[in-house]
C-alpha positions in Angstrom: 36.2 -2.7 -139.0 36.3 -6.4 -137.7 33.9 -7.4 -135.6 35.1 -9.7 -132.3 34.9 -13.0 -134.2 36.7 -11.8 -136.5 39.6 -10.2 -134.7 40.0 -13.9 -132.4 40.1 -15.3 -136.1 43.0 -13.0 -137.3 45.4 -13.5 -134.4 44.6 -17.2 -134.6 47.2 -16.9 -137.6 50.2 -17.5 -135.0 50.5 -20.0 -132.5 52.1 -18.0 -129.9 52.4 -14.4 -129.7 54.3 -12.1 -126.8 51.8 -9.4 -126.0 53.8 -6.1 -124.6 51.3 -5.3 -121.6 51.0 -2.3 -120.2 47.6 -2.9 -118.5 46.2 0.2 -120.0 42.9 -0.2 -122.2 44.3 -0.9 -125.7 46.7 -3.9 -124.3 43.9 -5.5 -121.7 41.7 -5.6 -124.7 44.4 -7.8 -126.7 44.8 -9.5 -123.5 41.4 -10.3 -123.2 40.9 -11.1 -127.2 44.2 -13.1 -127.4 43.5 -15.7 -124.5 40.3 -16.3 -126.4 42.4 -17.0 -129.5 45.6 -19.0 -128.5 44.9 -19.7 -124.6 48.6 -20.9 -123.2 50.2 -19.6 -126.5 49.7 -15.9 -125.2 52.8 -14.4 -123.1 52.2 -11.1 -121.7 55.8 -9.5 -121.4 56.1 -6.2 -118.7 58.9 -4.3 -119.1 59.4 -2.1 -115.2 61.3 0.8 -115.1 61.9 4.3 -113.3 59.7 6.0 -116.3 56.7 3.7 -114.5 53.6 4.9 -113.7 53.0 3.8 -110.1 50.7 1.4 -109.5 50.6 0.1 -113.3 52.1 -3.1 -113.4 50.2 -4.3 -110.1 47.4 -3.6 -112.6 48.5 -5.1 -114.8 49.5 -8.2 -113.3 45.8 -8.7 -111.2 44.4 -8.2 -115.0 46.8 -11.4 -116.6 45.5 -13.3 -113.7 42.3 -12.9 -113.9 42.6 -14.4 -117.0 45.2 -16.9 -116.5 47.7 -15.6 -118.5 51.3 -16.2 -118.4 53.0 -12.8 -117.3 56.4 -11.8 -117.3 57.9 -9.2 -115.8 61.8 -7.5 -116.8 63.7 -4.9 -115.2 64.1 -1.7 -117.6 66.7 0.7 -117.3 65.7 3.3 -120.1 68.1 6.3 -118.4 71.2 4.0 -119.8 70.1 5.7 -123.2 71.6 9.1 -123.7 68.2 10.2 -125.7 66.0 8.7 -122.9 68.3 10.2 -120.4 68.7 13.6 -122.2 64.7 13.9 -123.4 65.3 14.5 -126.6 62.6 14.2 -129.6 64.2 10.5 -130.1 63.7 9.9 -126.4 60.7 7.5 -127.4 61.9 6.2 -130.6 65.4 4.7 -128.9 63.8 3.7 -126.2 61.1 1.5 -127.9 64.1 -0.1 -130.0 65.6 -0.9 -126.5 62.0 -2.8 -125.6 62.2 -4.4 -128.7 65.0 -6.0 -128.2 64.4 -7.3 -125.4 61.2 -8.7 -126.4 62.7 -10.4 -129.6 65.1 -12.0 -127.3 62.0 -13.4 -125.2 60.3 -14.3 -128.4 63.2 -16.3 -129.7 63.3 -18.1 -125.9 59.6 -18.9 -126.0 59.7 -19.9 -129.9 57.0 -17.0 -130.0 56.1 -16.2 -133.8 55.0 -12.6 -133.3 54.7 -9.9 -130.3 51.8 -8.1 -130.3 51.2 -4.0 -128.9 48.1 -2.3 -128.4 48.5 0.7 -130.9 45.2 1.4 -132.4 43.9 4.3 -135.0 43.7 7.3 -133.2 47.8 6.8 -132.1 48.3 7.6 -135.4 47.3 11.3 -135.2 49.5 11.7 -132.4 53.6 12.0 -133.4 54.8 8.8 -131.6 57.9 8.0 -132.5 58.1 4.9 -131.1 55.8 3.4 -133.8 58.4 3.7 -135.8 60.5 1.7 -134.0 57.8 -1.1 -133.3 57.4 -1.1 -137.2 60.9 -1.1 -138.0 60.8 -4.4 -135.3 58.2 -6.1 -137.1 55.4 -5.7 -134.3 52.0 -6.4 -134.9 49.2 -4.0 -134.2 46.1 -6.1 -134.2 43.7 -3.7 -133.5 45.1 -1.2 -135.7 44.8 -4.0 -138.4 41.2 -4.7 -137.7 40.4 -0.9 -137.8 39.5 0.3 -134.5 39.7 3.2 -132.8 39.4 4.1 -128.8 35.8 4.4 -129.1 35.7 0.9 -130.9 38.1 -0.3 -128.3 36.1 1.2 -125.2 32.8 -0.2 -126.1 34.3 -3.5 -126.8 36.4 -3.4 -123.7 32.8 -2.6 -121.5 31.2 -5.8 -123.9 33.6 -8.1 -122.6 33.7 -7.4 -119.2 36.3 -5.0 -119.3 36.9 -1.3 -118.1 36.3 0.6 -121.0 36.3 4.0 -119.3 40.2 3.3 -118.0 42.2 6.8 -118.3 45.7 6.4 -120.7 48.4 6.2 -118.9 52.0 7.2 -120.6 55.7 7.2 -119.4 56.7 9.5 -116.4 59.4 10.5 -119.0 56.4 13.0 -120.6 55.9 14.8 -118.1 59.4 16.6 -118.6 59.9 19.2 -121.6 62.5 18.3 -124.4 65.7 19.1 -123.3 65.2 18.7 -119.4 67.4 16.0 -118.3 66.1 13.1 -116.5 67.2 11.3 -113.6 65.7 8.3 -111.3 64.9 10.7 -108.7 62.8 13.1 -110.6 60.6 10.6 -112.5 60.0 8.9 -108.9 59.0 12.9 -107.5 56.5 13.2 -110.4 55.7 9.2 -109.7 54.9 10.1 -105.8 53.2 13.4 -106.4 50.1 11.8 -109.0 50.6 8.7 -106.7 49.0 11.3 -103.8 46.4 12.4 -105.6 45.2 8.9 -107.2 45.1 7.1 -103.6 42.5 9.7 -102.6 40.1 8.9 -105.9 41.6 11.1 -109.0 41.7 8.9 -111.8 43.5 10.6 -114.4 46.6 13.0 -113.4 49.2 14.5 -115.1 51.7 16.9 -113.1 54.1 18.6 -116.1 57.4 19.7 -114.7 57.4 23.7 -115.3 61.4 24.5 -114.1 61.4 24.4 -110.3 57.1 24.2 -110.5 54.5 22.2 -111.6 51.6 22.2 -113.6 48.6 20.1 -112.7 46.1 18.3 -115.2 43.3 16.5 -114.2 40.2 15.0 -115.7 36.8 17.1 -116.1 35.5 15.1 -113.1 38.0 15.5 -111.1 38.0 19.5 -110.8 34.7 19.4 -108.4 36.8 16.8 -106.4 40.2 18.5 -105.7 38.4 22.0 -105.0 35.6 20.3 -103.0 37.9 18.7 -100.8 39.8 21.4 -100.3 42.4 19.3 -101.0 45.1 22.3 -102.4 46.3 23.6 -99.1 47.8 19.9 -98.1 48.8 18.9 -101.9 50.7 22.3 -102.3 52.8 21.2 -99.1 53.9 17.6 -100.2 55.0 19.0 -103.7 56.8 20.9 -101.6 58.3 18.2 -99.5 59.2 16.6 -103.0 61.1 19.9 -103.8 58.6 21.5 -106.1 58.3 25.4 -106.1 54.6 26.4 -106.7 51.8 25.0 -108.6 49.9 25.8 -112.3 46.2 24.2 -112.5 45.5 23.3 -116.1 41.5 24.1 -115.0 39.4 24.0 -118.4 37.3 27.7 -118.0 
């Protein structure tokens, strides 16, 4: 495993690099590390879509201020994919392809000589497809390449100032079952309904689609909270304003 030094060192090997930033922990930390290393040479390229989490990428763009990197932002329309569109076990493979593209367009534009991502070890005992498709693209995986994990990355991320507790966020688009087929309007219900529940404190929500239901996953620490609160009562009547039918806790025990 490379130490900090050592990981500034490594991406010092390219002048100028497109970093695809998500604002979630693995990407701030290359944010963070990649500033140090090339300073103006660093582009951090946002890709927005309807398979955004809400609230990311005002996240994400406080985070490239604060340390005065360039961001850029591009509209996304992943739906235009029949795979995306149709959820299918390829949903994530096409639809990183699509990204790619568009970030090897902005790499030729800026005369960038690589674009970064934030994939680490532990993604690779996880199937994600859409590695493949980075690989295939010829991204670069610095922290994969200097050998850390998320607990690496987390205790890193706290040494530098960083969050290193920040929950992982993932496309609206996962919420769905394979097969079930997606539409602007019901990755924006699922968008609105963890939306709710993260303005009133809940830091890590997942709400899975279950046919005409729901089923709700929180964090550990977040159980005491929703029950405590008492909380179900109105959450149970705006997923049904959204045009949910009933509600599954995922509650560990």
């Amino acid at each position: 495993m490379l130490s900090e030094k050592e990981i500034i060192l490594h991406l010092r090997r390219w002048g100028r690099a497109i970093l695809l930033f998500s604002g979630g922990l693995d990407s701030s930390l290359l944010l963070a590390l990649g500033r140090e290393a090339l300073g103006e040479g660093l582009t951090a390229f946002t890709l927005i879509g309807p398979q955004t989490v809400p609230g990311e990428v005002g996240a994400a763009w406080h985070l490239a201020r604060k340390y005065k990197v360039r961001h850029l932002l591009a509209e996304f329309a992943p739906l235009a994919l029949p795979d995306f569109r149709e959820n299918t076990r390829r949903r994530c493979y096409v639809c990183k392809q699509a990204i790619m593209a568009e970030a090897h367009k902005l790499a030729a534009r800026l005369q960038a000589e690589a674009i970064w991502d934030g994939t680490n070890l532990d993604d690779l005992k996880d199937f994600r497809p859409g590695l493949q498709a980075a690989r295939e693209a010829g991204v670069e995986s610095p922290l994969l390449s200097a050998g850390l994990g998320k607990k690496e990355i987390q205790a890193l991320s706290r040494r530098l100032g960083l969050p290193g507790d920040k929950p992982p966020q993932s496309c609206l688009a996962t919420r769905f079952p394979y097969g079930a087929v997606l539409s602007r309007g019901a990755l924006a219900r699922v968008g609105r309904a963890e939306a709710w529940l993260k303005a009133r404190g809940f830091r890590q929500v997942r709400l899975r689609v279950r046919g005409q239901g729901a089923r709700l996953e929180l964090g550990p620490e977040d159980w005491p909270l929703f029950f405590a609160r008492r909380l179900r009562g109105s959450y149970l009547g705006f997923l049904n304003s959204l045009g949910f039918c009933g509600l599954e806790l995922a509650y560990p025990g």
